[in-house]
LUMMI-949321 format. One record per residue (C-alpha): y, x, z; residue number from 1; residue in one letter. Coordinates in steps of 0.1 Angstrom, whole numbers. Layout:
residues N
+-------+-------+-------+-----+---+
!     Y !     X !     Z !   k ! r !
+-------+-------+-------+-----+---+
!     Y !     X !     Z ! NUM ! A !
...
+-------+-------+-------+-----+---+
This chain:
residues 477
+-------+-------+-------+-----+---+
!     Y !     X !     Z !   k ! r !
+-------+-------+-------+-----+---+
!     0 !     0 !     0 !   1 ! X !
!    24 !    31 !     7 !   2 ! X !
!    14 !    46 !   -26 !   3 ! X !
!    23 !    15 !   -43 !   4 ! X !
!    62 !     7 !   -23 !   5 ! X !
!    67 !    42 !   -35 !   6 ! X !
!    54 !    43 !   -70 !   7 ! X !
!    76 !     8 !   -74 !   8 ! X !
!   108 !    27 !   -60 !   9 ! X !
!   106 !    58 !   -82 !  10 ! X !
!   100 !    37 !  -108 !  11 ! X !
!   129 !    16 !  -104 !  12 ! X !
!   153 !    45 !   -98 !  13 ! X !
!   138 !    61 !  -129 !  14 ! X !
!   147 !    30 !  -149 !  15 ! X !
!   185 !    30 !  -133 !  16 ! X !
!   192 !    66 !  -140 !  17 ! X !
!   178 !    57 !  -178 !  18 ! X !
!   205 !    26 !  -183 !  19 ! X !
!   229 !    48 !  -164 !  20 ! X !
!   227 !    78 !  -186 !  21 ! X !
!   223 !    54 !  -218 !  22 ! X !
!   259 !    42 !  -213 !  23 ! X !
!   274 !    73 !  -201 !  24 ! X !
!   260 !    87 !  -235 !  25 ! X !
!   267 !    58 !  -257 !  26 ! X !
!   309 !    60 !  -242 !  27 ! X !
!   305 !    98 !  -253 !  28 ! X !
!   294 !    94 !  -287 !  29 ! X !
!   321 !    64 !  -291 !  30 ! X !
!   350 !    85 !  -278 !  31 ! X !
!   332 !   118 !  -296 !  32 ! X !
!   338 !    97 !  -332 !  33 ! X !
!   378 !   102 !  -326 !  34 ! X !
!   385 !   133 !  -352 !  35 ! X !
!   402 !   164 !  -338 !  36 ! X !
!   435 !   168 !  -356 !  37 ! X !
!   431 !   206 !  -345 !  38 ! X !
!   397 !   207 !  -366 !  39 ! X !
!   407 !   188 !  -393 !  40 ! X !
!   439 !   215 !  -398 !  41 ! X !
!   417 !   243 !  -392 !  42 ! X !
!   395 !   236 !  -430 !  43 ! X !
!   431 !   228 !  -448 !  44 ! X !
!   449 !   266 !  -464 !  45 ! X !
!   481 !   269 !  -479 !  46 ! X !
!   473 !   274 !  -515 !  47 ! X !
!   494 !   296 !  -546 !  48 ! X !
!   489 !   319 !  -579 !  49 ! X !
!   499 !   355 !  -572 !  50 ! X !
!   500 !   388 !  -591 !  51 ! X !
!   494 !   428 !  -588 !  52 ! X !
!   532 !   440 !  -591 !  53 ! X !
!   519 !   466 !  -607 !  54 ! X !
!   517 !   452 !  -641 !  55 ! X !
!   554 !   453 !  -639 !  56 ! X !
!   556 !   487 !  -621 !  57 ! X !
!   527 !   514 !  -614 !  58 ! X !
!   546 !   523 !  -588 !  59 ! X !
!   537 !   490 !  -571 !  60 ! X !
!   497 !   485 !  -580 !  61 ! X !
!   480 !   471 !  -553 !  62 ! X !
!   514 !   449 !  -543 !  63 ! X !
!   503 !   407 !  -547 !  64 ! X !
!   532 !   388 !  -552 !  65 ! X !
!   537 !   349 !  -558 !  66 ! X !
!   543 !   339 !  -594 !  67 ! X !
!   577 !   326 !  -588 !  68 ! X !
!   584 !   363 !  -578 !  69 ! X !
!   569 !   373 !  -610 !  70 ! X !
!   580 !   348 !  -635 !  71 ! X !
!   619 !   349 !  -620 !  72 ! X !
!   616 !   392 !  -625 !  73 ! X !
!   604 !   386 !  -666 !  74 ! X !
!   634 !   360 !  -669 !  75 ! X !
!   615 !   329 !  -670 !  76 ! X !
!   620 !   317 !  -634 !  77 ! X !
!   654 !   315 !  -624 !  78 ! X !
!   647 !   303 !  -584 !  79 ! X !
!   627 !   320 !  -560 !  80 ! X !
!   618 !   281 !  -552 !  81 ! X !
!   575 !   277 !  -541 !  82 ! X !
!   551 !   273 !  -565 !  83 ! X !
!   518 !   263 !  -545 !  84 ! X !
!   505 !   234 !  -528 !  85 ! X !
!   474 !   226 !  -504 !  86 ! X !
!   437 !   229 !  -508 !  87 ! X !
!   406 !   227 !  -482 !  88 ! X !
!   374 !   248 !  -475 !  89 ! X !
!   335 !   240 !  -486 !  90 ! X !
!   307 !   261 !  -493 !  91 ! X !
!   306 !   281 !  -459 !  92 ! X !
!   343 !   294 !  -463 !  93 ! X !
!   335 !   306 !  -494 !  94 ! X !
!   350 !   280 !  -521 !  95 ! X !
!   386 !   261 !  -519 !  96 ! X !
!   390 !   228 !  -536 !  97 ! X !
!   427 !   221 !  -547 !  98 ! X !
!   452 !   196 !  -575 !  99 ! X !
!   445 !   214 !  -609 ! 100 ! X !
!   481 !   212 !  -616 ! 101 ! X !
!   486 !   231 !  -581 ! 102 ! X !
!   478 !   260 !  -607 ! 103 ! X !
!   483 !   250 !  -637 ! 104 ! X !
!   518 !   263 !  -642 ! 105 ! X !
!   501 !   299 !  -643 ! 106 ! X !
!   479 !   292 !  -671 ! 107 ! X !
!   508 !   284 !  -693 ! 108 ! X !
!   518 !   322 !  -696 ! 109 ! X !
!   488 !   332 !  -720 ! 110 ! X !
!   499 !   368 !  -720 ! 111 ! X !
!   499 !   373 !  -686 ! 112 ! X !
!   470 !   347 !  -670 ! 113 ! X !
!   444 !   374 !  -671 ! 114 ! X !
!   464 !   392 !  -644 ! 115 ! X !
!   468 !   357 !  -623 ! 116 ! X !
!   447 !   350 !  -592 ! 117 ! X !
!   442 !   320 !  -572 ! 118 ! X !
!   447 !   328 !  -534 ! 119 ! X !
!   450 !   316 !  -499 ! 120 ! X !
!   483 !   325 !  -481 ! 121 ! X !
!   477 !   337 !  -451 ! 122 ! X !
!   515 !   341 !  -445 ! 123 ! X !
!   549 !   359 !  -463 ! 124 ! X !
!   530 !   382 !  -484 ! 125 ! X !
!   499 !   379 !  -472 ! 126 ! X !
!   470 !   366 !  -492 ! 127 ! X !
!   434 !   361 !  -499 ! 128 ! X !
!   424 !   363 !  -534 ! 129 ! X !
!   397 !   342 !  -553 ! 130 ! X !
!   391 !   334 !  -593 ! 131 ! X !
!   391 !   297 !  -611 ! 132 ! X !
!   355 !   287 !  -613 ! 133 ! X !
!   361 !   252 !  -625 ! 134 ! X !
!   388 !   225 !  -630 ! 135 ! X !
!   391 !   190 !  -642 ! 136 ! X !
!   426 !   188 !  -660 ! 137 ! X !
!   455 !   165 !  -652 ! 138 ! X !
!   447 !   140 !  -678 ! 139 ! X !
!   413 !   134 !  -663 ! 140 ! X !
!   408 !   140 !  -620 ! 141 ! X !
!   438 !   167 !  -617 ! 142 ! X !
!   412 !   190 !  -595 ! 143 ! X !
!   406 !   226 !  -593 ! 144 ! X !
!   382 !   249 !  -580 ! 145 ! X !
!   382 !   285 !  -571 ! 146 ! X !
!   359 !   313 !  -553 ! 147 ! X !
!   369 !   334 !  -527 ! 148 ! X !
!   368 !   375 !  -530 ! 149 ! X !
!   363 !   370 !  -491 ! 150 ! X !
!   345 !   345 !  -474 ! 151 ! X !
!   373 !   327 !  -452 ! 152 ! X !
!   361 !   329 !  -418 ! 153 ! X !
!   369 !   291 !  -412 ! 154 ! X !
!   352 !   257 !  -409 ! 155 ! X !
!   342 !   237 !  -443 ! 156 ! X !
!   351 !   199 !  -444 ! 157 ! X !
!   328 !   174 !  -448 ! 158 ! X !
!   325 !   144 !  -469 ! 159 ! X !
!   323 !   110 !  -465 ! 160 ! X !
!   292 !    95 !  -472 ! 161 ! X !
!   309 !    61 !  -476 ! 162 ! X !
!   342 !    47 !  -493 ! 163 ! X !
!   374 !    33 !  -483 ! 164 ! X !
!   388 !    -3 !  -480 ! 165 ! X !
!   422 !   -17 !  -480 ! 166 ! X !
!   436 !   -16 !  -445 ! 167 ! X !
!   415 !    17 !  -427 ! 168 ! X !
!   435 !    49 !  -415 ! 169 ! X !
!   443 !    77 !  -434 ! 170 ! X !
!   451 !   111 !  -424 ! 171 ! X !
!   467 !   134 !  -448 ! 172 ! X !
!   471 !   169 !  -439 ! 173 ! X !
!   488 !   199 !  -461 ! 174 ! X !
!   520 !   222 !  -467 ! 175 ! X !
!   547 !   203 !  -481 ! 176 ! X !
!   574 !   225 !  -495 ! 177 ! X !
!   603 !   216 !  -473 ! 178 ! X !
!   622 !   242 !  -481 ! 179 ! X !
!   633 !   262 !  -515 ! 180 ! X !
!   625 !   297 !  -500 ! 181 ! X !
!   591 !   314 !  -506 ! 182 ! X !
!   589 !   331 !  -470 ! 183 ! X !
!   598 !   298 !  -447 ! 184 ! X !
!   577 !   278 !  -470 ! 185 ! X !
!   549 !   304 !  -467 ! 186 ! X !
!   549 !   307 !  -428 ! 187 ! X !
!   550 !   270 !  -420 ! 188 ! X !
!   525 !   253 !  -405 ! 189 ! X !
!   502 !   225 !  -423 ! 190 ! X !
!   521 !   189 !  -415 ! 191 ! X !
!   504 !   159 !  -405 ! 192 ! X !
!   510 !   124 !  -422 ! 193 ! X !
!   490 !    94 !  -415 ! 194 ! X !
!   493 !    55 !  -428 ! 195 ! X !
!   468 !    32 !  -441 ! 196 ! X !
!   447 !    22 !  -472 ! 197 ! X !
!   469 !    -3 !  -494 ! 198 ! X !
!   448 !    -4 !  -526 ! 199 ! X !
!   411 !     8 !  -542 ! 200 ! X !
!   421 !    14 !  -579 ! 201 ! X !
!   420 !    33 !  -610 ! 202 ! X !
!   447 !    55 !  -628 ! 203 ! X !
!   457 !    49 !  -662 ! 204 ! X !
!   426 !    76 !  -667 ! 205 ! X !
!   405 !    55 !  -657 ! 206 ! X !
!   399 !    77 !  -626 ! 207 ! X !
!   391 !    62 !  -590 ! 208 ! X !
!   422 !    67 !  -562 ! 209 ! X !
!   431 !    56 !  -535 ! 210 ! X !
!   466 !    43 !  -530 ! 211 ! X !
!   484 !    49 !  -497 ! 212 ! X !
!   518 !    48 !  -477 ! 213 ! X !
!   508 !    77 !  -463 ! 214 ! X !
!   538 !   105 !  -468 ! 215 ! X !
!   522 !   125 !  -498 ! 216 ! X !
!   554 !   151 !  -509 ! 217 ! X !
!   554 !   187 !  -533 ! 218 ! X !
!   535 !   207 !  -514 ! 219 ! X !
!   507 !   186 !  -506 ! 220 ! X !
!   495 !   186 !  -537 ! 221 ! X !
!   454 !   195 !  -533 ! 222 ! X !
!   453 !   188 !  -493 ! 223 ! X !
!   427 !   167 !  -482 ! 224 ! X !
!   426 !   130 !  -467 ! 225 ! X !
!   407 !   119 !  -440 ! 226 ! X !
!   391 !    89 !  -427 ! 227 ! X !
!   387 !    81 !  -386 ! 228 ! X !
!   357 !   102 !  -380 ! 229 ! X !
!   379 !   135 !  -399 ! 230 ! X !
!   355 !   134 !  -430 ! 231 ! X !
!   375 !   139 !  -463 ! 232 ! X !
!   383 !   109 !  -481 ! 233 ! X !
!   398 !   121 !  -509 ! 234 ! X !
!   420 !   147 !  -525 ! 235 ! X !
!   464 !   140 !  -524 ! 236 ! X !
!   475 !   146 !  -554 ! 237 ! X !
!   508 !   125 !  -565 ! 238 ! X !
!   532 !    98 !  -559 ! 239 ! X !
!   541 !    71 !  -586 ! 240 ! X !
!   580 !    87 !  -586 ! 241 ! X !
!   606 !   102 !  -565 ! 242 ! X !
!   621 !    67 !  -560 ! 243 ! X !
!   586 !    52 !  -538 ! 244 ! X !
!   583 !    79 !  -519 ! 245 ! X !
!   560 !    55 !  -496 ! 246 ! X !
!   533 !    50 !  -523 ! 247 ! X !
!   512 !    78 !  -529 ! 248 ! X !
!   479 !    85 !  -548 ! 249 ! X !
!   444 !   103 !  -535 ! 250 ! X !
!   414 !   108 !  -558 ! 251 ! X !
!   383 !    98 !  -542 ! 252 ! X !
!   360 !   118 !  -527 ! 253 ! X !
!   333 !   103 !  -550 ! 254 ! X !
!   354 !   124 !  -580 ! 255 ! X !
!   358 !   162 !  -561 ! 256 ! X !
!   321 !   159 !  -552 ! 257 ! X !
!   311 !   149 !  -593 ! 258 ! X !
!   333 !   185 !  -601 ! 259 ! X !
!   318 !   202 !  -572 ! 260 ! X !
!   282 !   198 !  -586 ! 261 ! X !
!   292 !   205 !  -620 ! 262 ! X !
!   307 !   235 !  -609 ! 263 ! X !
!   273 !   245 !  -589 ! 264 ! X !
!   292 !   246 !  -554 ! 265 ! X !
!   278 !   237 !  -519 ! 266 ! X !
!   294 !   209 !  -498 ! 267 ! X !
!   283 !   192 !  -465 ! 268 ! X !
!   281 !   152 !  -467 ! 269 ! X !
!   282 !   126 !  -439 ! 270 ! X !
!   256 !   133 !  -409 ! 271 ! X !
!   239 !   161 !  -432 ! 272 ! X !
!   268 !   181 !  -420 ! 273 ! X !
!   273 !   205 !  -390 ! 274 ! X !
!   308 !   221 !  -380 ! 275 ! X !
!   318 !   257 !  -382 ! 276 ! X !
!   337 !   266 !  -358 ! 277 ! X !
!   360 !   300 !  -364 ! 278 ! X !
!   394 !   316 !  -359 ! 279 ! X !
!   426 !   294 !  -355 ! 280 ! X !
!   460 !   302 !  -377 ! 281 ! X !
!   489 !   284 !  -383 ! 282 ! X !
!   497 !   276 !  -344 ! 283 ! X !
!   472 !   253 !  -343 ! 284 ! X !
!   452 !   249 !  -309 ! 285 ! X !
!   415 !   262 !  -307 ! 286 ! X !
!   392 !   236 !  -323 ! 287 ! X !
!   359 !   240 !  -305 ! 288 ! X !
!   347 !   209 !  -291 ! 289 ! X !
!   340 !   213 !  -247 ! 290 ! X !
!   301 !   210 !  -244 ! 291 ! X !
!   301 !   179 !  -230 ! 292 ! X !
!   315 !   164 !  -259 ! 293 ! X !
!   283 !   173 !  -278 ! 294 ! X !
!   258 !   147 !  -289 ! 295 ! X !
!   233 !   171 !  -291 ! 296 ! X !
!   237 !   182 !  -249 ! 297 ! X !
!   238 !   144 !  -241 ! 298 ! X !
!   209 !   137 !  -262 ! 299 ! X !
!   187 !   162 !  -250 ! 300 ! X !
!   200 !   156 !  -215 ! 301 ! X !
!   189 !   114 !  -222 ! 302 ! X !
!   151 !   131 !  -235 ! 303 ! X !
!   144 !   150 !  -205 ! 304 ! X !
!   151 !   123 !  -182 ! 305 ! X !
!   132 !   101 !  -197 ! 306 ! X !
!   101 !   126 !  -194 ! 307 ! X !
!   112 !   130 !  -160 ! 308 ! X !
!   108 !    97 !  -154 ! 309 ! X !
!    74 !    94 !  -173 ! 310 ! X !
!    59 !   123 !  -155 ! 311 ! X !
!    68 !   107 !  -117 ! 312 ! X !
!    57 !    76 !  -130 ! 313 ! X !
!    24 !    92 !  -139 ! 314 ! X !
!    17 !   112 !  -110 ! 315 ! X !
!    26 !    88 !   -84 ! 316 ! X !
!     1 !    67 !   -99 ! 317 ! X !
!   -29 !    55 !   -78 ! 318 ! X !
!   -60 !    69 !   -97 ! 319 ! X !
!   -93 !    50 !  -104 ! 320 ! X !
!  -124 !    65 !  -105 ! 321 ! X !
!  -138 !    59 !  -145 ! 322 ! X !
!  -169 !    59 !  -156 ! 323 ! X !
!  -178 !    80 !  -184 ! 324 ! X !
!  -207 !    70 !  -211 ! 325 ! X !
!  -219 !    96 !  -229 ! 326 ! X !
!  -207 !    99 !  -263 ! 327 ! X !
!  -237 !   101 !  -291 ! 328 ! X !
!  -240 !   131 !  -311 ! 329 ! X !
!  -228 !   117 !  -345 ! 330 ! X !
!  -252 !   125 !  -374 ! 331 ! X !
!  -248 !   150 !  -405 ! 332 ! X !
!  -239 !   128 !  -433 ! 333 ! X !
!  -237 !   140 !  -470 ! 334 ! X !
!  -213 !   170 !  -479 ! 335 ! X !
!  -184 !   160 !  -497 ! 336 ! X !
!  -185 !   164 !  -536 ! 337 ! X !
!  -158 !   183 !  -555 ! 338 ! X !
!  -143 !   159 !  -577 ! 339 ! X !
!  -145 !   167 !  -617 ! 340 ! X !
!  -131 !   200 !  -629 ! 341 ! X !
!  -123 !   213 !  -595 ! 342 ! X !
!  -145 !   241 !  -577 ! 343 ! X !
!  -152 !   238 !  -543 ! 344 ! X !
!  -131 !   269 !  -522 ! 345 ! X !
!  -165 !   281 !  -504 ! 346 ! X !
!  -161 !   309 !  -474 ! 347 ! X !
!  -170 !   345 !  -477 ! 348 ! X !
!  -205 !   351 !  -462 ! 349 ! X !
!  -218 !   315 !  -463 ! 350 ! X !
!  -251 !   305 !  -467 ! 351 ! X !
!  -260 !   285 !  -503 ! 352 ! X !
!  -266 !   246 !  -495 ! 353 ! X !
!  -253 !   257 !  -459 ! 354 ! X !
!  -232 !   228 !  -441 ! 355 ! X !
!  -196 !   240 !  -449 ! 356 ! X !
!  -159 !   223 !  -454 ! 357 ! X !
!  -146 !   215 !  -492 ! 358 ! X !
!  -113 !   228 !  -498 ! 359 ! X !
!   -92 !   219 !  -535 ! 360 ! X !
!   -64 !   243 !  -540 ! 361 ! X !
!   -36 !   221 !  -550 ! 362 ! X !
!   -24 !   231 !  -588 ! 363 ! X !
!    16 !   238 !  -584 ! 364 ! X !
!    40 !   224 !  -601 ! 365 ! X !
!    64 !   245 !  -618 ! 366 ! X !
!   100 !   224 !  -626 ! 367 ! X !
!   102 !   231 !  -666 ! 368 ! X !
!   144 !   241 !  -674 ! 369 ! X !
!   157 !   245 !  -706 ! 370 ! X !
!   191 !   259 !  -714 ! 371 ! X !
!   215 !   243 !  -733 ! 372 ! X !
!   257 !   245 !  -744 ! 373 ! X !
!   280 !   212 !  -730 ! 374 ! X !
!   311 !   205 !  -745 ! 375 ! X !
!   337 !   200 !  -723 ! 376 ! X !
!   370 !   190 !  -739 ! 377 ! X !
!   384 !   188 !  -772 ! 378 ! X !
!   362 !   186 !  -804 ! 379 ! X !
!   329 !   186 !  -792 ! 380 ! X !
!   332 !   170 !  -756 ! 381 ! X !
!   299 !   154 !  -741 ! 382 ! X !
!   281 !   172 !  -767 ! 383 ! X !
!   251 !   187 !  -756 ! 384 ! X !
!   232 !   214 !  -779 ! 385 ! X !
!   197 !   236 !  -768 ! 386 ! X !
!   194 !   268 !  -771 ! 387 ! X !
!   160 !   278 !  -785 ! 388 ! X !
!   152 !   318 !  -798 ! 389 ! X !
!   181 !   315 !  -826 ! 390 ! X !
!   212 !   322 !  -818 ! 391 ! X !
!   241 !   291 !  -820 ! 392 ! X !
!   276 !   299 !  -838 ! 393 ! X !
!   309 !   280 !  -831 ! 394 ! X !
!   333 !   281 !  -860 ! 395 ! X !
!   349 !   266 !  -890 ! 396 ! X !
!   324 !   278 !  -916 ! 397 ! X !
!   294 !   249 !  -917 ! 398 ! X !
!   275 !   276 !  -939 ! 399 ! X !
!   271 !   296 !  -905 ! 400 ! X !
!   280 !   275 !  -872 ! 401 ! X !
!   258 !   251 !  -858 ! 402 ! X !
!   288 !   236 !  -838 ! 403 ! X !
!   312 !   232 !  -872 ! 404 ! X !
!   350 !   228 !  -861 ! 405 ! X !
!   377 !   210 !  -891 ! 406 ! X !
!   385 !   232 !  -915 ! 407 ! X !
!   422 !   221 !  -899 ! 408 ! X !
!   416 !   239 !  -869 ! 409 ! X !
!   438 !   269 !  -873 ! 410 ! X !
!   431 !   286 !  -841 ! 411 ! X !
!   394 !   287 !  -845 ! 412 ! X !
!   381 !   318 !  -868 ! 413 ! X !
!   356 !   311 !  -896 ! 414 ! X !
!   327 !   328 !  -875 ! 415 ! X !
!   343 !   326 !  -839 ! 416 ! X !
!   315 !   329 !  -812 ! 417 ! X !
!   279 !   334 !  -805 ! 418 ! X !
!   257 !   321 !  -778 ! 419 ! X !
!   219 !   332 !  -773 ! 420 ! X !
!   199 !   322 !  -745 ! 421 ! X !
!   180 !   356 !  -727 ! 422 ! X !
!   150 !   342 !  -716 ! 423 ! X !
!   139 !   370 !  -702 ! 424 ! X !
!   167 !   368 !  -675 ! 425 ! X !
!   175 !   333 !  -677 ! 426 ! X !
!   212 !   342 !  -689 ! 427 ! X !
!   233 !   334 !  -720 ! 428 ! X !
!   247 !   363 !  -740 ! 429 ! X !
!   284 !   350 !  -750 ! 430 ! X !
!   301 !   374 !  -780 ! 431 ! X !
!   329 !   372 !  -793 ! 432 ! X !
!   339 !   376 !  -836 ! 433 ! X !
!   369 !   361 !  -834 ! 434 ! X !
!   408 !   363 !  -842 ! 435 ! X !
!   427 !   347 !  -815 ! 436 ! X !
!   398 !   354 !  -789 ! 437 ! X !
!   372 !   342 !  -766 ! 438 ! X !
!   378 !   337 !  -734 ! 439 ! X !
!   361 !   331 !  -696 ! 440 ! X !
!   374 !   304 !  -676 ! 441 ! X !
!   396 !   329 !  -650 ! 442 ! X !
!   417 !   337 !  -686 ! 443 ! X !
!   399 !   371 !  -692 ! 444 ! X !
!   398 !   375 !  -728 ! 445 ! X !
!   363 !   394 !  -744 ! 446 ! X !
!   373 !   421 !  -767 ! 447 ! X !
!   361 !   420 !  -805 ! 448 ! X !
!   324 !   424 !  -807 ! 449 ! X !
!   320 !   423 !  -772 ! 450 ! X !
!   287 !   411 !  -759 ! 451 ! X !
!   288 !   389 !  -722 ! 452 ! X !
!   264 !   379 !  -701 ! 453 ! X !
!   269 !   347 !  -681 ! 454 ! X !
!   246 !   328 !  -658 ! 455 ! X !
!   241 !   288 !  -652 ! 456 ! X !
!   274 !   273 !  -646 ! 457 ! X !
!   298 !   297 !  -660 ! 458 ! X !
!   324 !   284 !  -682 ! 459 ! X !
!   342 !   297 !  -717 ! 460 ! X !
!   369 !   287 !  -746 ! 461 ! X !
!   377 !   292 !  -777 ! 462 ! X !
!   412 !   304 !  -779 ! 463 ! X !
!   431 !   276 !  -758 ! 464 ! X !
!   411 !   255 !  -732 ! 465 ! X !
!   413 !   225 !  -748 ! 466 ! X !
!   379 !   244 !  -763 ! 467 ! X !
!   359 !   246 !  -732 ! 468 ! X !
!   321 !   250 !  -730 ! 469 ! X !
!   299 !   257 !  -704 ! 470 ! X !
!   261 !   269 !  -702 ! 471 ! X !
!   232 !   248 !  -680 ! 472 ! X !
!   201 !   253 !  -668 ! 473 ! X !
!   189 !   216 !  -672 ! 474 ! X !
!   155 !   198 !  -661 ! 475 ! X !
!   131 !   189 !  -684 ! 476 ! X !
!   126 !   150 !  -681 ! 477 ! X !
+-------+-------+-------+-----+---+
């Protein structure tokens, strides 16, 4: 009768402390869902073009400076006014996602764009370098994509696994150019807007945004937006004119992420996502979360309770005496047979027409890729063209080029580029035989005859890039 008051009381209390911890864990996980404003600033960079000073004096190779600073000391610029805008971290600090048009003003100046780099501004003359892996231009989602030299040691965003409606919160963070001076502008810190959703929508591209009163100025250009839980949204990119100053446009998350697997890049998604946690600039406040704001701690906290709980409940049980019948030794039945065309894995040593265990080696499968050539603007967008053993030309003369531009295009040489698959390698060889040039998606132009090798992914044009291709690795369906 003692055994059984107690075994009731512990059982009881283990049963309180349960509910008790539930809803202490259940407030924490509600509270927990509030975003951090100091981790949401701490994935968002100041973004810009800059150049090696040396092209304009040896004396100062080595020297980055912004391309305001460059373009104003060749004539063409006549303020020292920003040129930059905002842009976030994926990819384990390794990629920045940005507004094509952030750096788009570069590419204008052909004869210098080789010598332009994107870059991360770290403060007045202070940078982190990268190259332009991929963009979407303005007339289509206006987004850009660049690899770091250095991995940033920073936390990636994440993105939303689900979409907006008209009324939910909105936080946009990023560097709006408040001033016309390149060294205030460049040691600000990131700014802080937040309204609501007013309407789901589509440009007059045809491309999903977002339309918000959130503040959206020059500057923010490429910064991300954020829902409640600080997972990214979608991408600020304009507003409808200086005059509505309270209606600004985001493209959707949905958009970036459709670039960002073109482009080959990692990103982190919804709960598939854990934070990074690393150093803090810009003034703001350390953004590791205290320990006992961690759903993990309160989780495992909640499972070993519970066991606790099981194992009094089990010990403090009264035991029975059981009965055991014995258990009949069960009889050899009939081995197994190997189905049809499949030998039987039989071990070392082993006795013919012994007693032994059938084992089928499972046949792998091996995922069949072929390479192939995607058109991405101009003539031959959406076109899609293998590459077997033969080599495929791009030109004007249909007596040699597979891909046959109009006689009309001027720009485009008679025999203008090659592209072979090595399958050796699993590379595309990219040579150039043309007059006004072939050239790789950062703006670096492949001399005559020269012979390239680029790998899944990579991107090239054909004198301007309004002629963009790119090779692929695809599945075999």
């Amino acid at each position: 009768m003692f055994l059984k008051q107690i075994h009731k009381r512990l059982f009881l209390h283990g049963l309180l402390l349960v509910a008790v911890l539930g809803m202490t864990m259940a407030a924490a996980c509600i509270s927990s869902e509030a975003a951090d404003i100091n981790l949401m600033k701490q994935s968002v960079v100041r973004v810009t073009m800059v150049v090696d000073k040396g092209v304009l004096d040896p004396n100062f190779k080595g020297t980055l400076i912004p391309i305001s600073e460059f373009l104003r000391d060749i004539g063409v610029a006549a303020k020292d006014e920003p040129t930059g805008g905002t842009g976030f971290i994926i990819g384990n600090g390794k990629y920045i996602v940005t507004n094509y048009h952030v750096v788009a003003e570069a590419l204008k100046y052909q004869k210098y764009v080789a010598y332009f780099k994107p870059a991360v501004v770290l403060g007045y003359n202070r940078y982190k370098t990268g190259k332009l892996i991929g963009w979407s231009d303005i007339q289509r989602k206006d987004i850009a994509i660049f690899e770091m030299d250095e991995r940033l040691d920073r936390p990636d965003v994440t993105f939303a696994a689900a979409g907006m409606n008209v009324g939910d919160d909105v936080t946009c963070i990023g560097y709006p150019a408040v001033a016309d001076v390149e060294e205030v502008w460049a040691n600000s810190e990131s700014s802080v807007s937040s309204g609501k959703i007013q309407k789901v929508t589509r440009d007059e591209n045809q491309t999903r945004v977002y339309q918000t009163d959130a503040a959206i100025n020059h500057g923010n250009s490429g910064g991300p937006a954020f829902n409640s839980k600080g997972e990214v949204v979608g991408i600020t990119t304009y507003r409808k004119s200086p005059n509505f100053a309270a209606v600004g446009y985001m493209r959707t998350y949905e958009e970036i992420i459709e670039e960002l697997k073109r482009a080959n890049v990692p990103f982190k998604q919804g709960d598939q996502a854990q934070q990074v946690t690393g150093p803090v600039s810009d003034g703001a406040a350390p953004g590791k979360a205290p320990w006992y704001m961690n759903k993990l701690v309160w989780g495992a906290g909640a499972m070993g309770i519970i066991l606790l709980g099981a194992v009094i409940f089990v010990v403090s049980r009264p035991k029975s005496q059981a009965v055991s019948a014995p258990v009949p030794a069960a009889k050899p039945g009939p081995r197994p047979a190997a189905q049809a065309g499949q030998q039987p894995n039989v071990q070392p040593g082993s006795q013919p027409g012994a007693s032994q265990q059938v084992q089928l080696a499972p046949t792998p499968s091996v995922p069949q890729l072929k390479p192939v050539l995607v058109g991405l603007n101009g003539q031959f967008a959406g076109s899609v063209v293998e590459l077997g053993v033969q080599a495929v030309i791009l030109g004007r003369d249909p007596q040699q080029a597979q891909l046959v531009f109009p006689s009309n295009a001027e720009d485009i040489s008679r025999t203008h580029t090659v592209v072979k698959y090595d399958a050796s390698s699993q590379s595309f060889l990219v040579e150039d035989r043309s007059t006004n040039g072939t050239f790789l998606v950062t703006g670096e132009r492949l001399k005559p005859g020269e012979v390239r090798r680029l790998h899944a992914g990579d991107r090239f044009y054909l004198s301007d890039n309004r002629n963009m291709f790119e090779v692929r690795l695809e599945n075999v369906r």
